[in-house]
Backbone as a ProteinNet text record, in pm:
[ID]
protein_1_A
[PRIMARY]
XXXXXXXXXXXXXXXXXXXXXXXXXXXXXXXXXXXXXXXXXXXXXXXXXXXXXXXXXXXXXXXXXXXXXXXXXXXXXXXXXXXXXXXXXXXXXXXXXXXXXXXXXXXXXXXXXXXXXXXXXXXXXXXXXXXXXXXXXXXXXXXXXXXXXXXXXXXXXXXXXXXXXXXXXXXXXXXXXXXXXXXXXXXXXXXXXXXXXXXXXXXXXXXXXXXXXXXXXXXXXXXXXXXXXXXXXXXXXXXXXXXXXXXXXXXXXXXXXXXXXXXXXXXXXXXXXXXXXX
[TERTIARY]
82.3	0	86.1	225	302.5	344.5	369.8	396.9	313.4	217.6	65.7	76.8	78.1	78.3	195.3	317.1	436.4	433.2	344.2	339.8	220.6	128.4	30.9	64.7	213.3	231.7	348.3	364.3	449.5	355.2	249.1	173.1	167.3	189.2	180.5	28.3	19.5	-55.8	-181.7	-172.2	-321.9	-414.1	-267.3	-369	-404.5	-344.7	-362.2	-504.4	-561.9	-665.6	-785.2	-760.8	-855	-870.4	-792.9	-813.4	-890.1	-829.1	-933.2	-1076.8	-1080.7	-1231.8	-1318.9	-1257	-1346.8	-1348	-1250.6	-1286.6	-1397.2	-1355.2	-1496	-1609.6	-1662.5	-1813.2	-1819.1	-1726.4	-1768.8	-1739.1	-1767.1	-1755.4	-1900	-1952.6	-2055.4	-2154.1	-2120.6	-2240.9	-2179.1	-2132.2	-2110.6	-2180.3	-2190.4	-2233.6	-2390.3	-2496.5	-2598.6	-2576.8	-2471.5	-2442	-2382.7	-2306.4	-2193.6	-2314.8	-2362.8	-2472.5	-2547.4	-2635	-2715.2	-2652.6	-2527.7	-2487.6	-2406.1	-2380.8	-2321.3	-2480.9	-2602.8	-2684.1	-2757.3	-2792.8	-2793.4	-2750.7	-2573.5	-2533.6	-2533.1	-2510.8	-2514.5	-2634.7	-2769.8	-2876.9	-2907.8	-2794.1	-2847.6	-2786.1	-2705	-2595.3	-2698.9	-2781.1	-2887	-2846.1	-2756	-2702.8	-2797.5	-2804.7	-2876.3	-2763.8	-2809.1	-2714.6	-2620.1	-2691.2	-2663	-2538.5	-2515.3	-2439.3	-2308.7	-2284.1	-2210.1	-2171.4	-2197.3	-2166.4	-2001.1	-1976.1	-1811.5	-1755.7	-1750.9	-1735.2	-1755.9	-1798.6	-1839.1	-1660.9	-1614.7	-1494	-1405.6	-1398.9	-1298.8	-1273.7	-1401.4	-1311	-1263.4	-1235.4	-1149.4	-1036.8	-1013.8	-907.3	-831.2	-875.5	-860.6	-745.6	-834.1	-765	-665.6	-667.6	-516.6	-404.2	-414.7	-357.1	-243.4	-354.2	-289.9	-160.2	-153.3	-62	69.9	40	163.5	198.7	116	154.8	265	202.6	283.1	431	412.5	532.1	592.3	554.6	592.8	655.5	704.5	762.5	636.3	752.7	678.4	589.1	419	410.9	333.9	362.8	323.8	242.9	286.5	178.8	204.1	55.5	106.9	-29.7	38.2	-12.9	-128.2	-195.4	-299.4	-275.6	-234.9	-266.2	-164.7	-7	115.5	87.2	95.7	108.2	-12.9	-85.5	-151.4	-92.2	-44.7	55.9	199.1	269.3	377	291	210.8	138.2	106.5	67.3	28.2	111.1	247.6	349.5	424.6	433.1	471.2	425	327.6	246.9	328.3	396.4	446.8	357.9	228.6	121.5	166.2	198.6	112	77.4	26.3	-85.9	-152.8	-268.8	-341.7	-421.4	-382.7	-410.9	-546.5	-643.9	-789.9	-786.9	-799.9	-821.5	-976.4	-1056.8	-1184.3	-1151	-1232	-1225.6	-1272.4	-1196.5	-1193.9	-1071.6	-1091.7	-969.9	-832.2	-740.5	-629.1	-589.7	-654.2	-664.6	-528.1	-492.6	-324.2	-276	-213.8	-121.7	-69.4	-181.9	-163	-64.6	-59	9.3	157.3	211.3	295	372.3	340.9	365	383	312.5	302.7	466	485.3	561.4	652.4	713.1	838.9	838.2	746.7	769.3	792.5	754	736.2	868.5	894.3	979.1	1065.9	1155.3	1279.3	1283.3	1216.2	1245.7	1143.4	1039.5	955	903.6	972.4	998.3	854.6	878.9	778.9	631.6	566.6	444.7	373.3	315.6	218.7	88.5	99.5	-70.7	-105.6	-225.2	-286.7	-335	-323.9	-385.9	-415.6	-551.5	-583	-463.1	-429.8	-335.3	-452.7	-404	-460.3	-485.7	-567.9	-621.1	-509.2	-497.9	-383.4	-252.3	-156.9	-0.3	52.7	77	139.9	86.9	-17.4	-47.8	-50.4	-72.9	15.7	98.4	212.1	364.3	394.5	335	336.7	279.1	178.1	138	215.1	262.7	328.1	480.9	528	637.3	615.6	527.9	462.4	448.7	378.5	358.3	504.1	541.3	710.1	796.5	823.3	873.8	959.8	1026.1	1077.8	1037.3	1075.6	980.3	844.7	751.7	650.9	657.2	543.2	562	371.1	388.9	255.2	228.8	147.3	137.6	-3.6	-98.5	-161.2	-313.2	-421.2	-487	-547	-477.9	-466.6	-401.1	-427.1	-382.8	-252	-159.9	-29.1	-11.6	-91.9	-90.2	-136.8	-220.7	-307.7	-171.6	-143	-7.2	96.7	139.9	251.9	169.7	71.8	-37.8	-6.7	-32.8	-29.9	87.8	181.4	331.9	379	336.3	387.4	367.9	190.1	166.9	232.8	297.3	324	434.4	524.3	670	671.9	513.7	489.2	486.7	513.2	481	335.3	293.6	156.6	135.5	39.8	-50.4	-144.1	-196.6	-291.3	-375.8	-509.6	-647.2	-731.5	-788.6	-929.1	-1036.8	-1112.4	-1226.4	-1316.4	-1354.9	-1497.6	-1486	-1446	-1424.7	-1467.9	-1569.8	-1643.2	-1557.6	-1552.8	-1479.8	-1502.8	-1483.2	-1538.1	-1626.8	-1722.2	-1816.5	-1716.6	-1752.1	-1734.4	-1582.7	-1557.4	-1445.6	-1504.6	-1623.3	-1671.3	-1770.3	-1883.6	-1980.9	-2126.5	-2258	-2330.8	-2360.4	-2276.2	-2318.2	-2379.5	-2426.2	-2481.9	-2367.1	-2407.6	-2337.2	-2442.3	-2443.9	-2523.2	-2693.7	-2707	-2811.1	-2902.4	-2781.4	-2828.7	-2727.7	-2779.4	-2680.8	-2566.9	-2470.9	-2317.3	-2270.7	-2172.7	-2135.2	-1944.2	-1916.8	-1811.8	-1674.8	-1531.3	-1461.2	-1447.7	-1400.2	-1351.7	-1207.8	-1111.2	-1024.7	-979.8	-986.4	-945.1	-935.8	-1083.9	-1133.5	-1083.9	-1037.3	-982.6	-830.1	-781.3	-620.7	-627.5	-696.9	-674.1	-676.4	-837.3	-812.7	-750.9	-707.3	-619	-474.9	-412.8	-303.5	-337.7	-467.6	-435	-356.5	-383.5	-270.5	-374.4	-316	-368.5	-444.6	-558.7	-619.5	-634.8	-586	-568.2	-647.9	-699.6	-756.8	-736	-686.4	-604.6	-685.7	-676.5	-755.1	-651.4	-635.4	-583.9	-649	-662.5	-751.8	-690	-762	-683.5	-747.9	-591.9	-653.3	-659.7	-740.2	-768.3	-663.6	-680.3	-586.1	-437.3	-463	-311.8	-235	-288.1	-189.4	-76.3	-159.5	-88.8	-200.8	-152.2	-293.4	-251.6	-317.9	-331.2	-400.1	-264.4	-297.7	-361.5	-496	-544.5	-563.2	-476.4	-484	-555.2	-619.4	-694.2	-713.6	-733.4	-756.1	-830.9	-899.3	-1012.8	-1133.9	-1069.9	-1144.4	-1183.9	-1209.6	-1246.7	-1187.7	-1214.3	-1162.7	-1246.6	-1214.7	-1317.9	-1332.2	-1485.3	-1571.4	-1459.2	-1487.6	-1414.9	-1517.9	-1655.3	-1755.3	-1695.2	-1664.4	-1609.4	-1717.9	-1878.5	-1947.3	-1998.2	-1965.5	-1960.4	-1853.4	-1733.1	-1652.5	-1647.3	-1689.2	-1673.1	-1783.9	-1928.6	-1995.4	-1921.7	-1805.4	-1735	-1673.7	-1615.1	-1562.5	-1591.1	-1729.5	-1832.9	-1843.7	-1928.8	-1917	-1795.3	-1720.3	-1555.1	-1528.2	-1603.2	-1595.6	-1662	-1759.8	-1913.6	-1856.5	-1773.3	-1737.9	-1636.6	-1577.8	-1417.5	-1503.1	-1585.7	-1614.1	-1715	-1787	-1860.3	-1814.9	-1680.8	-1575	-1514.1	-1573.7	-1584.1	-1617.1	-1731.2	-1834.5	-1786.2	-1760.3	-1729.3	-1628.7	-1542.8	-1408.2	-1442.4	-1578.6	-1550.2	-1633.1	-1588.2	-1645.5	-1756.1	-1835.9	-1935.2	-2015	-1952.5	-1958.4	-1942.4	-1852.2	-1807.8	-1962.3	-1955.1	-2066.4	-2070	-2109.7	-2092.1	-2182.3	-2294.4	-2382.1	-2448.1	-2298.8	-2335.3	-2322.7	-2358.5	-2354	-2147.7	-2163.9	-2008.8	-2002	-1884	-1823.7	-1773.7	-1841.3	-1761.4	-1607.9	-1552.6	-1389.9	-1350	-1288.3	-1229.7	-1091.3	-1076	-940.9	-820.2	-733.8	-585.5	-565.4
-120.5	0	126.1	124.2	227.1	284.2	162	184	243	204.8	273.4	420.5	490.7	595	688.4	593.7	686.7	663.3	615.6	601.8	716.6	714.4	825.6	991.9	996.6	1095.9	1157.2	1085.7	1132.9	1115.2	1155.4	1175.7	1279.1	1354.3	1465.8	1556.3	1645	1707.8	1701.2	1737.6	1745.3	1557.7	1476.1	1331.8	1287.8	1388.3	1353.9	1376.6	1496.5	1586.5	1557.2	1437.5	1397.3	1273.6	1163.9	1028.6	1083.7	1174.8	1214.1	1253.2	1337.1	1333.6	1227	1121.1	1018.1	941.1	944.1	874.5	939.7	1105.1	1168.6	1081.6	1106.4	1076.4	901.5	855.2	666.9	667.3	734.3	740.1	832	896.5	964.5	851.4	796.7	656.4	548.1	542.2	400	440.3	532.1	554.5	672.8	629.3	664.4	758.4	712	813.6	931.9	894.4	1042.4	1121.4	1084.5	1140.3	1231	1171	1216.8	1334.9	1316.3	1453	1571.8	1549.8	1608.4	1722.9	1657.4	1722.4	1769.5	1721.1	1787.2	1924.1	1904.8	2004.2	2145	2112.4	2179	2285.2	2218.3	2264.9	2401	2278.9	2355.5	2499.1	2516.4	2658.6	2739	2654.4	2747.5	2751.4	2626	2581.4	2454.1	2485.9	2372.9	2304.8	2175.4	2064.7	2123.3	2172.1	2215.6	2332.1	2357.8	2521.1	2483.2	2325.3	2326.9	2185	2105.3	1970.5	1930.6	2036	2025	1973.5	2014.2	1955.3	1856.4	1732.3	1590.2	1535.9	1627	1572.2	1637.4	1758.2	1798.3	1733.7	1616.1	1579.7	1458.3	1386.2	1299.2	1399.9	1508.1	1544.1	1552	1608.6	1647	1502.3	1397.5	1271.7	1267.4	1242.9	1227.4	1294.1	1407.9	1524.1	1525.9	1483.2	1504.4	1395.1	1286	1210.5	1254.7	1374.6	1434.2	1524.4	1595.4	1688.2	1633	1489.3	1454.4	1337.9	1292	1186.3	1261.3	1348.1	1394.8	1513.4	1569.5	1711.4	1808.6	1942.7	2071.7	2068.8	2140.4	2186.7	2338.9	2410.1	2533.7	2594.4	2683.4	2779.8	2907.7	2992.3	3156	3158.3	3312.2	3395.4	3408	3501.1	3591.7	3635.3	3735.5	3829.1	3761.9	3753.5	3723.4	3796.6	3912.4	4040.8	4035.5	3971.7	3908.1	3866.4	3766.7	3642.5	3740.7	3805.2	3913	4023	4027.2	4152.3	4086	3953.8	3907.3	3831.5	3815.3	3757.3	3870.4	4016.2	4098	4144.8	4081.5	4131.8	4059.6	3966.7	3872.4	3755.5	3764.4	3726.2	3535.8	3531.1	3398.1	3380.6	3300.4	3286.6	3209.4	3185.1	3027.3	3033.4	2964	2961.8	2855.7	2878.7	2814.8	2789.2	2672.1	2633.5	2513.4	2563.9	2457.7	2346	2261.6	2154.3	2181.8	2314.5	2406.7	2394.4	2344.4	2339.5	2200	2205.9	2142.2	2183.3	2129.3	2221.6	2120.4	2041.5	1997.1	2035.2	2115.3	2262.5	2323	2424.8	2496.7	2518.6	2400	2427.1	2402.1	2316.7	2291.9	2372.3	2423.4	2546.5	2688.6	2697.1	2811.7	2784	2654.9	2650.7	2672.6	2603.9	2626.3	2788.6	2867.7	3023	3128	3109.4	3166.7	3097.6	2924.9	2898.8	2928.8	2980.5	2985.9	3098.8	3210	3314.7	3352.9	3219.6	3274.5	3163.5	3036.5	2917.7	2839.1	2696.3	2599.5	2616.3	2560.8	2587.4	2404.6	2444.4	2309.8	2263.5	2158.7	2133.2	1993.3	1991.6	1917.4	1818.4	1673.3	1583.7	1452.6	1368.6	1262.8	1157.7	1046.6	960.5	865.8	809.1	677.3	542.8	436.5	352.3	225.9	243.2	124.5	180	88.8	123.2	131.5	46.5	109.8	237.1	283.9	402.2	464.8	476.5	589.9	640.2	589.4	583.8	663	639.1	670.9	826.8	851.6	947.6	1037.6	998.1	1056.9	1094.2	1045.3	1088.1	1168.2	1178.7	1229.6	1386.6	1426.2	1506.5	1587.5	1531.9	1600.2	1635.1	1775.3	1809.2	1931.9	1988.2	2114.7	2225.9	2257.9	2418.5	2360.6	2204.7	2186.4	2056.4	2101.1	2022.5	1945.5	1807.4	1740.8	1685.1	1731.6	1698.6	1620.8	1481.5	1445.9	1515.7	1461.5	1514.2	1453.2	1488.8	1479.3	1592.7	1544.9	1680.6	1699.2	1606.4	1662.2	1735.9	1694.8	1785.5	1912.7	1917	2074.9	2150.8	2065.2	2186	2217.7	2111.1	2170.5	2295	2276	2379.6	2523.2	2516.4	2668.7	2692	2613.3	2631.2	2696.1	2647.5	2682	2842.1	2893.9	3034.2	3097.1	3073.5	3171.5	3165.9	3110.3	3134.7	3247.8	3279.2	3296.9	3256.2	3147	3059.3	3079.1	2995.3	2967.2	2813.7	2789.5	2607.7	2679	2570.2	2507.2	2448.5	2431.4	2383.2	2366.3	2273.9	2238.3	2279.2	2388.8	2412.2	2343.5	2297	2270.8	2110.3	2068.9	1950	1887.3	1795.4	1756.8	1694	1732.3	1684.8	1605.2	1497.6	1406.5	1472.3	1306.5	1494.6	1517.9	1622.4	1706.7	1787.9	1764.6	1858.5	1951.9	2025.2	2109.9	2173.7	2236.3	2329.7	2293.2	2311	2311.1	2456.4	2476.4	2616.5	2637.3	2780.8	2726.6	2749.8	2685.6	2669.8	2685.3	2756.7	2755.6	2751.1	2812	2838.3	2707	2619.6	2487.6	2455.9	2415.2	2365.3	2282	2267.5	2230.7	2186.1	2056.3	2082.4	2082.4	2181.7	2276.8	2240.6	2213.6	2237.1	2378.3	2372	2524.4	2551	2463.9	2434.7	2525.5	2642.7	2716.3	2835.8	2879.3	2992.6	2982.4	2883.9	2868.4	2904.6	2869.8	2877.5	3043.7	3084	3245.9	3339	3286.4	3395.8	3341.2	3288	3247.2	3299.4	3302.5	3348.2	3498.1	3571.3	3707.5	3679.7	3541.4	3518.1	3581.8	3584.9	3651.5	3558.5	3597.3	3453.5	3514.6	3409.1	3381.4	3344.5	3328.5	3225.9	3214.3	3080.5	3047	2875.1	2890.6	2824.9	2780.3	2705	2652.6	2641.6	2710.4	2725.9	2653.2	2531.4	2448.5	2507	2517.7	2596.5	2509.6	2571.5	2491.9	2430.9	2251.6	2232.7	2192.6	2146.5	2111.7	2221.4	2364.5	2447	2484.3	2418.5	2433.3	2482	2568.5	2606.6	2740.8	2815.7	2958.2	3002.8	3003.4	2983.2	3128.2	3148.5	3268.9	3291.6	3400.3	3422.3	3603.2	3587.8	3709.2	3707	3843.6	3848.1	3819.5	3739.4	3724.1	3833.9	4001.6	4105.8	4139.9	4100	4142.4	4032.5	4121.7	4044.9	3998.8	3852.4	3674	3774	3758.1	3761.7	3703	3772.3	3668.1	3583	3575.8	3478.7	3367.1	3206.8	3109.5	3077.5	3040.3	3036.4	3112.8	3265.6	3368.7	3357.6	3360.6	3332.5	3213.8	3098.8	2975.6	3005.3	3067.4	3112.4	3216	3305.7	3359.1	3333.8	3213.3	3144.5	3037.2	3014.3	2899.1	3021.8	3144.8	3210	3256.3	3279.9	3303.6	3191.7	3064.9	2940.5	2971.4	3001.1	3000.8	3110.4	3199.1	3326.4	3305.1	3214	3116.3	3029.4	2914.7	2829.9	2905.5	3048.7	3103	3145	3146.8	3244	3105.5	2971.5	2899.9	2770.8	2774.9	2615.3	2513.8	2509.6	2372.9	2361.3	2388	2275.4	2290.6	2259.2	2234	2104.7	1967.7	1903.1	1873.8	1934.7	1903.8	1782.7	1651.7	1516.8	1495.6	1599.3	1540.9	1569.4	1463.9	1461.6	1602.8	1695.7	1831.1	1830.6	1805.3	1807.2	1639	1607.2	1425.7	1485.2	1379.8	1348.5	1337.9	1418.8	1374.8	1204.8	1195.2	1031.7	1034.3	918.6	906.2	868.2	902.9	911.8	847.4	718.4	689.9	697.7	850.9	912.6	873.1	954.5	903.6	1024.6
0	0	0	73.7	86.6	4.5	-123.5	-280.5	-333.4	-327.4	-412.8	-385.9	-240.4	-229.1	-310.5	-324.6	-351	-500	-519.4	-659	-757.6	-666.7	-681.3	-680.1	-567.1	-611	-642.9	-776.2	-877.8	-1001.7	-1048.7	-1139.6	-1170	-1267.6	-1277.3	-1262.4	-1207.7	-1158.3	-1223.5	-1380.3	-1414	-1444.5	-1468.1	-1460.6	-1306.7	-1215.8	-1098.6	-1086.6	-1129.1	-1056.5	-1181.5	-1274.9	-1378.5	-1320.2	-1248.2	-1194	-1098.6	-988.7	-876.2	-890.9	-1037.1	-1021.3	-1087.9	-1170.6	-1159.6	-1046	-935.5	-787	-778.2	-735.9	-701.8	-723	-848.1	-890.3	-888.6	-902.8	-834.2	-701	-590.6	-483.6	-452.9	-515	-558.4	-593.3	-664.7	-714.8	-627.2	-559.7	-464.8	-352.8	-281.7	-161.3	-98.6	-108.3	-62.1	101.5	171.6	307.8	283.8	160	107.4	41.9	-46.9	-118	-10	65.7	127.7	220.3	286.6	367	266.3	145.1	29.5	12	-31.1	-47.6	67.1	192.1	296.8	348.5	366.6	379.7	273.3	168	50.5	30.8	55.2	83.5	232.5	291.1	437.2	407.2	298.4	259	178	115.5	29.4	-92.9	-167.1	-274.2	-365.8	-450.3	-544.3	-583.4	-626.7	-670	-806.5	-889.4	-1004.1	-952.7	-869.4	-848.9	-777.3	-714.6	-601.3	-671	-795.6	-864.5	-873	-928.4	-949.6	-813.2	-685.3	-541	-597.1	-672.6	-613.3	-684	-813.3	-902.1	-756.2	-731.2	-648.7	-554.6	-461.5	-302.8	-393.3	-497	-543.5	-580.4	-639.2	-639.2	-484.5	-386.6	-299.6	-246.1	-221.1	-146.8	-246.7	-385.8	-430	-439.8	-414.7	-439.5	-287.1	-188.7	-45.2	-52.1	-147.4	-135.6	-240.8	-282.3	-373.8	-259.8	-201	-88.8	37.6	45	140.3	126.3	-43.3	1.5	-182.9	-250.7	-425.3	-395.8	-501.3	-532.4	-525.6	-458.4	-417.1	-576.7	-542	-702	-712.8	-794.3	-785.9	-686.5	-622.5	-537.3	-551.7	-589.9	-587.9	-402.3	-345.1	-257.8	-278.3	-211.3	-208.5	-58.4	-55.6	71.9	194.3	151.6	196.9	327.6	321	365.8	541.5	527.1	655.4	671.7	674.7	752.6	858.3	742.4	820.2	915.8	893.8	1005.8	1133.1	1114.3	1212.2	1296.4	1198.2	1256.8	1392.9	1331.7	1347.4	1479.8	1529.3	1652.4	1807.5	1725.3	1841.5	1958.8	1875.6	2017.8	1995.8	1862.2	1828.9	1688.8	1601.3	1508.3	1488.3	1524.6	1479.5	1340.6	1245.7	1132.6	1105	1062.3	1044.7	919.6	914.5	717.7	737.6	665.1	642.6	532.5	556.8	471.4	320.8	235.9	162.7	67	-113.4	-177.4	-126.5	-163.6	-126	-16.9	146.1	259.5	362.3	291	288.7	339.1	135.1	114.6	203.1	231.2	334.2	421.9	494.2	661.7	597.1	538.1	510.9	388.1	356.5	236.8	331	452.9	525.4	638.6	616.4	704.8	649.5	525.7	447	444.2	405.9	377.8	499.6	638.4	779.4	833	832.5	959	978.2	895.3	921.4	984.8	980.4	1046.7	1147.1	1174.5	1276.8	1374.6	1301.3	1439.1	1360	1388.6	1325	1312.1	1230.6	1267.9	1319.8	1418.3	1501.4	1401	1400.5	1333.6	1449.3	1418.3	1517.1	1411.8	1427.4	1342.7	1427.2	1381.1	1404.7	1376.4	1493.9	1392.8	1377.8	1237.5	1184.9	1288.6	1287.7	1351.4	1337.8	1189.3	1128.4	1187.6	1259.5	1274.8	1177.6	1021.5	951.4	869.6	840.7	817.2	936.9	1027.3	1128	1119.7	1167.5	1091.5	971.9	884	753	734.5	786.8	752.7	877.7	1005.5	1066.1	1038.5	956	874.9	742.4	696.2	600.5	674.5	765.9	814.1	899	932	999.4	888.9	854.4	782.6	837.9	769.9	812.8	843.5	955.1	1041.5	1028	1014.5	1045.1	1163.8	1282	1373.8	1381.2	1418.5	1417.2	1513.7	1619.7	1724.5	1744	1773.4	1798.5	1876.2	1840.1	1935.8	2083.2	2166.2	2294	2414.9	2526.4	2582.3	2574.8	2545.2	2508.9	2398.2	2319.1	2165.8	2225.1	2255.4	2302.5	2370.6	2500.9	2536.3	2486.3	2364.1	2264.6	2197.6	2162.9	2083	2152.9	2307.6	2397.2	2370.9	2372.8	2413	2334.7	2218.4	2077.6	2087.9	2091	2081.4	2196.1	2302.7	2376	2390.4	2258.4	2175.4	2087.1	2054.2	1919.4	1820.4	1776.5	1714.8	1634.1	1573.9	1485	1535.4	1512.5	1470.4	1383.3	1367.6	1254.2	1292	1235.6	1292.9	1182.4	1177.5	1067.4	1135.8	1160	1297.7	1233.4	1084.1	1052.5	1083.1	1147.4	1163.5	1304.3	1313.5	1414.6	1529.3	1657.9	1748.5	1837.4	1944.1	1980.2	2093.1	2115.6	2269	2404	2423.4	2541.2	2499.8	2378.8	2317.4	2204	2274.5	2131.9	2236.8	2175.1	2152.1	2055.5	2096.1	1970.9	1914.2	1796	1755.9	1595.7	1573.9	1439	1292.7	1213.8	1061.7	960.9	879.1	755.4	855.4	951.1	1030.8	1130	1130.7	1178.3	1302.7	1415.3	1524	1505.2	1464.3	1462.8	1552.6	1595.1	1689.7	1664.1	1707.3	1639.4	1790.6	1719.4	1829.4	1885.3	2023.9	2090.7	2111.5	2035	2110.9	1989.4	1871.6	1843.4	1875.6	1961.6	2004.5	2167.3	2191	2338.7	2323.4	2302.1	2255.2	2238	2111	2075	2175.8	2247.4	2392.6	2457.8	2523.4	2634.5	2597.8	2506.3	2443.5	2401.5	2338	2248.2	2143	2074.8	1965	1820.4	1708.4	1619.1	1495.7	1535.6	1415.6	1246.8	1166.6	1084	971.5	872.6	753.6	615.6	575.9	513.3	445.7	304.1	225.8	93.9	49.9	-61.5	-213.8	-310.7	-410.1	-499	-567.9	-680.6	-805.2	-855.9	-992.4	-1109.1	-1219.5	-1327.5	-1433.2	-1481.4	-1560	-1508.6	-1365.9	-1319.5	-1259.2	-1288.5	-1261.6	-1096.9	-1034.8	-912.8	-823.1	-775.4	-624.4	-630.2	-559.4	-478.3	-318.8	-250.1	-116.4	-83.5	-79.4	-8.7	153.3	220.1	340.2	335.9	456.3	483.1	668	752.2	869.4	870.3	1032.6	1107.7	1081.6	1082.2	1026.8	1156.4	1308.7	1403.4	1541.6	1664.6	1764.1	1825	1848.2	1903.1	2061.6	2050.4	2196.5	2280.4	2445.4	2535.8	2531.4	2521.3	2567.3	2464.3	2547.6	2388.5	2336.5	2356.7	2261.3	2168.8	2198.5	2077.8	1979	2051.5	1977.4	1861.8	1934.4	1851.5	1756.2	1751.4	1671.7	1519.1	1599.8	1481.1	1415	1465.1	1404.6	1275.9	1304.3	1260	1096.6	1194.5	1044.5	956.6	1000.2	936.4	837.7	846.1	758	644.5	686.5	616.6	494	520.9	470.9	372.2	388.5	302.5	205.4	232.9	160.2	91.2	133.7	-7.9	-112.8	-79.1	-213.5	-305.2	-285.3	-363.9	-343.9	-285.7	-274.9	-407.3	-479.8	-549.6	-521.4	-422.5	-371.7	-211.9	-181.5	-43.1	-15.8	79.6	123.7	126.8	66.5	101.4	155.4	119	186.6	304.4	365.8	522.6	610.5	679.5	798.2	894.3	824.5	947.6	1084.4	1010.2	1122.9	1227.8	1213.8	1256.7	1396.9	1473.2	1638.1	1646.2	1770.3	1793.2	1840.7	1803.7	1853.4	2031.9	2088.3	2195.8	2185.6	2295	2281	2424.9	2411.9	2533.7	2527.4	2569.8	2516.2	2599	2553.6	2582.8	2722.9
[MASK]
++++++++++++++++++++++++++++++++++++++++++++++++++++++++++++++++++++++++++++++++++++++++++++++++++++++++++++++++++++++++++++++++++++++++++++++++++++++++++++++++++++++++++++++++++++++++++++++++++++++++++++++++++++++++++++++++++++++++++++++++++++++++++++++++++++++++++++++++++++++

């Protein structure tokens, strides 16, 4: 299997992101659960099928793509709005960087890290490890890279997380991403109860670190991506369920500037999972 992956990504980019979207759509016709929260959620945005379709080719690009990101050669990325990132670097608080399950949402952390670390110290991301030991492993080497650090989610991860911002430092966070219970909030999304982590909007205030958002735009034809970063635009309530609410919309606000590369499949509004954690 290890082969398969390292083999996937050395394809060149645009047969990459033409195999991925026929996964897409036979993953689309294989599965009645994907279907149903694809159009669910989609709806719940106030999107017709017809307007938001392309998403079904993109989350097959998406999964293959992540395996050029993590074991293939760098491949094109231009900016958008560099110039946040240094302002906010510049503040000294911190930065926690928010990327939704939006575009090649990969990219991102690891592209942010090669361009920031050297002169502003690693950046943290927080990731699930895999169930399988040898994909653990795998993707945990995959993920350790230079000036990028991958810390688990658990409370040791969380305090490398503080530690990190009150170096100044940055992490990284997927907020649209459902967290197990009693590690979240029910707040609303696309005007429906969510149940949303806090552990971004907790970190920011507790630190005064400077929040961030940051999205990966895959562009047409292979061309590479375009990492768009922009400010928060205002400062997170101390209250954390206001906050985590601004946060909720700060998503809502990214994935409108281009609904056909966002998830729309992922289970947003599922029941959290029990966790008999570590």
């Amino acid at each position: 299997m290890t082969s398969l992956f390292r083999f996937l990504a050395f394809l060149p980019l645009p047969w990459m992101h033409r195999v991925g979207a026929l996964l897409g759509w036979l993953t689309w016709l294989a599965s009645p659960t994907y279907r149903r929260h694809f159009k669910t959620q989609s709806a719940q945005a106030g999107y017709a099928f017809h307007e938001v379709r392309a998403a079904v080719a993109a989350a097959g690009c998406q999964a293959l793509e992540s395996f050029r990101v993590w074991f293939g050669a760098p491949m094109p990325v231009h900016w958008d709005g560099l110039q946040h990132v240094e302002a906010a670097y510049a503040q000294g608080r911190g930065v926690v960087f928010l990327t939704p399950h939006l575009g090649c949402f990969e990219i991102t952390a690891p592209r942010c890290a090669a361009h920031f670390g050297q002169n502003h110290g690693p950046l943290t991301v927080l990731y699930r490890p895999a169930r399988q030991a040898w994909l653990r492993d795998l993707l945990s080497h995959a993920r350790e890279r230079q000036h990028m650090k991958a810390v688990p989610t658990n409370m040791d991860g969380v305090r490398q997380l503080l530690k990190a911002l009150r170096k100044g430092e940055a992490i990284g966070l997927l907020p649209d991403q459902v967290p197990p219970e009693g590690m979240g909030v029910w707040s609303e999304m696309w005007g429906r109860a969510a149940y949303t982590m806090t552990l971004g909007a907790r970190l920011a205030l507790q630190t005064q670190a400077v929040v961030v958002l940051a999205w990966g735009e895959r562009l047409p034809r292979g061309q590479g991506y375009c990492i768009h970063v922009e400010p928060l635009g205002h400062a997170l309530d101390p209250d954390l369920n206001t906050a985590v609410a601004q946060l909720n919309h700060a998503m809502e606000r990214l994935i409108r500037q281009c609904p056909s590369q966002y998830l729309w499949g992922y289970g947003r509004f599922k029941q959290p999972r029990q966790e008999s954690g570590t």
